[in-house]
C-alpha positions as CSV (number, residue, x, y, z in Angstrom):
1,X,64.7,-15.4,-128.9
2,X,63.2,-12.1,-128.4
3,X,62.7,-10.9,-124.7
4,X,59.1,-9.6,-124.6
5,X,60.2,-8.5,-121.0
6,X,62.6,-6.1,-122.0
7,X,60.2,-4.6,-124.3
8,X,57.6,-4.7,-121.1
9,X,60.4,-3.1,-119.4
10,X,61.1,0.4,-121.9
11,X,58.7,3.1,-120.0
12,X,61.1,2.3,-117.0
13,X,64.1,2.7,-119.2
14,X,62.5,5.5,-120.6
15,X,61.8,7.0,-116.8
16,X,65.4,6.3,-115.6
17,X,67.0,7.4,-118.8
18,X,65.3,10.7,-118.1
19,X,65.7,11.2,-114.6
20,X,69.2,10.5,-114.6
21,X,69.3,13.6,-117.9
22,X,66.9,16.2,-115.9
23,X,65.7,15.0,-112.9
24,X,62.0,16.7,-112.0
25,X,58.7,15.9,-110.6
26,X,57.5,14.5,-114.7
27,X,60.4,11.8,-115.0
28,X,59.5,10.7,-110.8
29,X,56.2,10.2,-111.8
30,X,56.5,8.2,-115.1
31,X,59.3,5.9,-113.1
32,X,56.3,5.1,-110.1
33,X,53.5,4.6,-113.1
34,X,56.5,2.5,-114.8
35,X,57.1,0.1,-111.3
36,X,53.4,0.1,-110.0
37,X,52.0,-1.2,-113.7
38,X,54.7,-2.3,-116.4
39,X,57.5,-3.9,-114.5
40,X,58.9,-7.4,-114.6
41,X,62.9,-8.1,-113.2
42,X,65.6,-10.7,-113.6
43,X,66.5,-10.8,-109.9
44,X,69.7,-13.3,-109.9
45,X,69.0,-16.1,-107.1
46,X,70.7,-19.2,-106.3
47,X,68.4,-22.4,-104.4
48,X,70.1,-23.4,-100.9
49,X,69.5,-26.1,-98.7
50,X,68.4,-29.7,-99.2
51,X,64.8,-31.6,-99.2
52,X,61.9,-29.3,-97.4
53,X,65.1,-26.7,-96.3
54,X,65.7,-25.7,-99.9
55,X,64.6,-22.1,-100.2
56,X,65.3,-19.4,-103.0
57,X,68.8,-16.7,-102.1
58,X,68.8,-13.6,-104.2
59,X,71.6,-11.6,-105.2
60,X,72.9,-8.3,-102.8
61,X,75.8,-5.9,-103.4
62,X,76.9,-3.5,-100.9
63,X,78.3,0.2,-101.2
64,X,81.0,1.9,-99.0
65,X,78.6,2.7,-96.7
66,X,77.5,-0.8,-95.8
67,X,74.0,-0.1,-97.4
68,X,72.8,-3.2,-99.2
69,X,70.5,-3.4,-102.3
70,X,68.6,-6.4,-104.3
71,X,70.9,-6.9,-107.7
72,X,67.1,-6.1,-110.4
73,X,67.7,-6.3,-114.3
74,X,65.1,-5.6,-117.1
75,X,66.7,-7.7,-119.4
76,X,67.9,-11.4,-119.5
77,X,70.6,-10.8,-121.5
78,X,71.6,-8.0,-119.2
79,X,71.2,-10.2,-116.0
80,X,73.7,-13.2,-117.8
81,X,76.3,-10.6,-118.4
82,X,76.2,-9.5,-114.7
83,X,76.2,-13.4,-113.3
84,X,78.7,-14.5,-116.3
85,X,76.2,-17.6,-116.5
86,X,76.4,-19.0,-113.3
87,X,73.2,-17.9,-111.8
88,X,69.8,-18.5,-112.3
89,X,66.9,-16.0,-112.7
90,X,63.7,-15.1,-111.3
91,X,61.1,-13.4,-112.9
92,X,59.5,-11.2,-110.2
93,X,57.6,-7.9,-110.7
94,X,57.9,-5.0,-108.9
95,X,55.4,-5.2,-105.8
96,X,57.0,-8.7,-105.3
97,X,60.6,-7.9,-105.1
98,X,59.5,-4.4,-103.2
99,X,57.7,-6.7,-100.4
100,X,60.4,-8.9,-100.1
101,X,63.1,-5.7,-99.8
102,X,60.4,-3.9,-97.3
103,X,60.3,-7.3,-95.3
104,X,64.1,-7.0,-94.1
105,X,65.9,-3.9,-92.3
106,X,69.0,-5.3,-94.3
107,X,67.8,-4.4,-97.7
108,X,68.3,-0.5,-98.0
109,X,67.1,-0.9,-101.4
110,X,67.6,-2.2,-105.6
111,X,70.0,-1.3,-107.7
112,X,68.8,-1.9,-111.1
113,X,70.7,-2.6,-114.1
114,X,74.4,-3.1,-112.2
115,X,77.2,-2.0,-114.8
116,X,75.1,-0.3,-117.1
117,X,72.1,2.3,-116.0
118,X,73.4,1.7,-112.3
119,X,70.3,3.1,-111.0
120,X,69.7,3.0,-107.6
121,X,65.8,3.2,-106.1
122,X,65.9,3.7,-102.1
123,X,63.6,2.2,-99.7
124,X,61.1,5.7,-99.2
125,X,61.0,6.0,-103.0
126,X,60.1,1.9,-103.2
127,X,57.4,3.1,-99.6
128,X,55.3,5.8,-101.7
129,X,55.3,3.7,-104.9
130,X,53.6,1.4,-102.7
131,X,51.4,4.0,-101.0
132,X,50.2,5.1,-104.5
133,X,49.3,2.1,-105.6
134,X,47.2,1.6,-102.2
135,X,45.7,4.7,-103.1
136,X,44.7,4.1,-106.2
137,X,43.0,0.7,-105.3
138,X,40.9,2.3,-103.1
139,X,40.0,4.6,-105.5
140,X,41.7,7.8,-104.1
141,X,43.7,10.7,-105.0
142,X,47.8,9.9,-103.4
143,X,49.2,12.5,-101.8
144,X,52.8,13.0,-103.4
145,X,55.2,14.4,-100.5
146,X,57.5,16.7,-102.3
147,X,60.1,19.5,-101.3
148,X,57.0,22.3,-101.2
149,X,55.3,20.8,-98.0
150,X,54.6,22.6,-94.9
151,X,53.5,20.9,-91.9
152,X,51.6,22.2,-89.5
153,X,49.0,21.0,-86.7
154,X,46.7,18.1,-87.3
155,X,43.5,19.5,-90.0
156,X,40.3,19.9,-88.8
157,X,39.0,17.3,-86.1
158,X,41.0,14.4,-85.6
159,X,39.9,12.8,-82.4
160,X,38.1,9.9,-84.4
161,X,40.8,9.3,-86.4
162,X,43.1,9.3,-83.5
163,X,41.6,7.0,-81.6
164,X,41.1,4.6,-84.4
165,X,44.7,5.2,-85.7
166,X,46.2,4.2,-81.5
167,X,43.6,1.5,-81.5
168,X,44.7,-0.1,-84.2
169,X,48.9,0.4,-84.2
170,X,48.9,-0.8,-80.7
171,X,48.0,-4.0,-82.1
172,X,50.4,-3.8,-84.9
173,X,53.7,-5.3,-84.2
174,X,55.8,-3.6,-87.4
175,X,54.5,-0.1,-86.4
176,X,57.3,1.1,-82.7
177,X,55.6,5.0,-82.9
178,X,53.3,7.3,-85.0
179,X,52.5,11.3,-85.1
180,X,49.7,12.8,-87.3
181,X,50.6,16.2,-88.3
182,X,48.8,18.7,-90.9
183,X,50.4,19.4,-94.0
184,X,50.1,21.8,-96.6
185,X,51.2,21.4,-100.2
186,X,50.0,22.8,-103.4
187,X,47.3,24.5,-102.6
188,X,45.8,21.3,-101.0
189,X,45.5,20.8,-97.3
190,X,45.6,17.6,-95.4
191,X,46.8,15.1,-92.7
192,X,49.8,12.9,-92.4
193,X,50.8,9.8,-90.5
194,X,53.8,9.4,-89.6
195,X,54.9,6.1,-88.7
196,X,58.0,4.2,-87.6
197,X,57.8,0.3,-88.7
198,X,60.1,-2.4,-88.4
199,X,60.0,-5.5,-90.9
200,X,57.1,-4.8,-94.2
201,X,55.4,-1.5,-94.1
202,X,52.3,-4.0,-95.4
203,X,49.6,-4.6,-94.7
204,X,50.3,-1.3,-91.7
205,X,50.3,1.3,-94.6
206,X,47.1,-0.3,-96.4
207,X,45.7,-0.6,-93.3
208,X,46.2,3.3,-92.1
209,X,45.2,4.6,-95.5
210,X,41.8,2.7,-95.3
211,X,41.2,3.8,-91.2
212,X,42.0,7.4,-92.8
213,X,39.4,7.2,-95.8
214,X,37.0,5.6,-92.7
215,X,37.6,8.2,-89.9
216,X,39.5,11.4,-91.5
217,X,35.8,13.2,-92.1
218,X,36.5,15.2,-95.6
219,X,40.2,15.8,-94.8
220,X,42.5,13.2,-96.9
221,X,45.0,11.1,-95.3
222,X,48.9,10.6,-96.6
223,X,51.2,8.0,-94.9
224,X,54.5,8.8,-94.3
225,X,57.7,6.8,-93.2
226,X,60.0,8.1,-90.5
227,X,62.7,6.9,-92.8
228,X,61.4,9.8,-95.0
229,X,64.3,12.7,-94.7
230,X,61.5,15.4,-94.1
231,X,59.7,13.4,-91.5
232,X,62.5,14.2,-88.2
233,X,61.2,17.9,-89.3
234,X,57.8,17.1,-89.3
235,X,57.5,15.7,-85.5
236,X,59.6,18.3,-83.9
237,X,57.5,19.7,-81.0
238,X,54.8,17.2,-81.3
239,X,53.7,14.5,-78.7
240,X,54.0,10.8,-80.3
241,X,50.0,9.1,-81.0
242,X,51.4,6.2,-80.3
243,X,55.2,5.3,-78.8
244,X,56.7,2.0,-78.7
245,X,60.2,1.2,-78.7
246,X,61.1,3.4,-81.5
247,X,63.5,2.9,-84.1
248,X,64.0,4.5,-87.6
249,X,66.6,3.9,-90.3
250,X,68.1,7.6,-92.3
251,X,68.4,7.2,-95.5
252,X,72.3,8.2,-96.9
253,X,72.8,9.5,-100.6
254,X,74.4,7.1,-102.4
255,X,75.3,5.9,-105.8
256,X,76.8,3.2,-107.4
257,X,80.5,4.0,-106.9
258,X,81.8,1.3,-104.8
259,X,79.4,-1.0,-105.2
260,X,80.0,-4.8,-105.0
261,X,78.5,-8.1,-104.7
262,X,78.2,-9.2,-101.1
263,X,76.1,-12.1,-100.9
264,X,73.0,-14.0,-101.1
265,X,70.3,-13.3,-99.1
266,X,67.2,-16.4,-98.3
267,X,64.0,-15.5,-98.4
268,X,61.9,-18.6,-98.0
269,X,58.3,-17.3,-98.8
270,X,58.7,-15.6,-102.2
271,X,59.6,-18.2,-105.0
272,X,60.5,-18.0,-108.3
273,X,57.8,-18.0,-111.4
């Protein structure tokens, strides 16, 4: 039976296939176009508990480094060979597993296509797709954060957007601390929050990019996680807009060497199609 998923599935292929060749700015784009519009996975799961209890587990491996990652596969037949069988499958596209991986400190990211492309995505790669997206709901222009930014003090005047930015976090119990900072890339000047979050970066990151559009005057907004590597950089010398009990996660270079499975993780509001 053909798997009209896998075909679904060949700009990714196409993306990771390349990056993994030449890796550039092209290849990084086509993979986020690839997740944010033409992506269905096989995420292996297993159903645990009894009666009301019983609750979809999917499928982690962990490196040397204790990281753990969400077992994705864009083809069924791929997904068998991994479980040998003795799993089931669900069908879950991108924004859906990503929520579900941004939901839990444990998750450090996927690994898709174990044994075979061994591709890893991290969690600040999985962040921007999702800040992209955002953006392009709301009909703007997403800032891409690359290694040619310069920060620099806030643009323009910010006290609006400041206040509505503290006004609203200190409601917000996923964001622990936030900076806005100027940045500068490509020609193109404009702000950037900062945030550290505990648990899903949504609806915080929606919700910033929205008070941005609303109070940032003519100057555009980018949202940035602390768990970004260049963010420590960015807040040196600068006094926190808002300062809870902070916490942020650094990201380790990894790849699939030394992988294995480690377990099922339950997640009892996402369910299977």
């Amino acid at each position: 039976m053909s798997d009209y998923r896998e075909k679904k599935n060949a700009r990714l292929l196409m993306a990771i296939h390349g990056l993994q060749a030449e890796p550039n700015q092209q290849w990084e784009d086509r993979l986020m176009d690839a997740l944010n519009h033409h992506t269905e996975f096989y995420v292996p799961m297993r159903t645990v508990g009894e009666g009301q209890e019983r609750k979809p587990a999917f499928a982690v491996v962990e490196d040397k480094d204790h990281n753990h990652f969400y077992v994705l596969f864009t083809s069924q037949e791929k997904a068998k060979h991994w479980t040998k069988g003795l799993e089931t499958h669900a069908v879950l596209s991108f924004h859906q597993v990503a929520s579900m991986a941004l939901g839990d400190p444990r998750i450090s990211g996927f690994v898709i296509n174990m044994n075979t492309e061994n591709f890893i995505l991290w969690r600040q790669f999985i962040v921007n797709c999702f800040h992209q997206n955002q953006a392009h709901l709301m009909g703007q222009d997403p800032v891409q954060v690359s290694d040619a930014i310069e920060f620099s003090d806030p643009v323009g005047d910010t006290k609006e957007l400041e206040e509505a930015l503290a006004e609203y976090m200190r409601d917000d119990q996923n964001v622990t601390a936030a900076y806005l900072v100027g940045a500068r890339q490509n020609d193109k000047e404009f702000n950037v929050c900062i945030v550290s979050h505990v648990g899903s970066i949504q609806p915080s990151f929606s919700n910033i990019s929205v008070l941005g559009r609303d109070f940032g005057g003519n100057t555009p907004l980018a949202v940035m996680s602390y768990q970004n590597k260049k963010a420590e950089d960015a807040v040196k010398g600068q006094i926190a807009l808002l300062q809870k009990t902070f916490s942020c996660y650094k990201q380790k270079n990894s790849n699939t060497k030394g992988v294995r499975f480690s377990d099922f993780f339950c997640y009892p509001k996402i369910r299977s199609r």
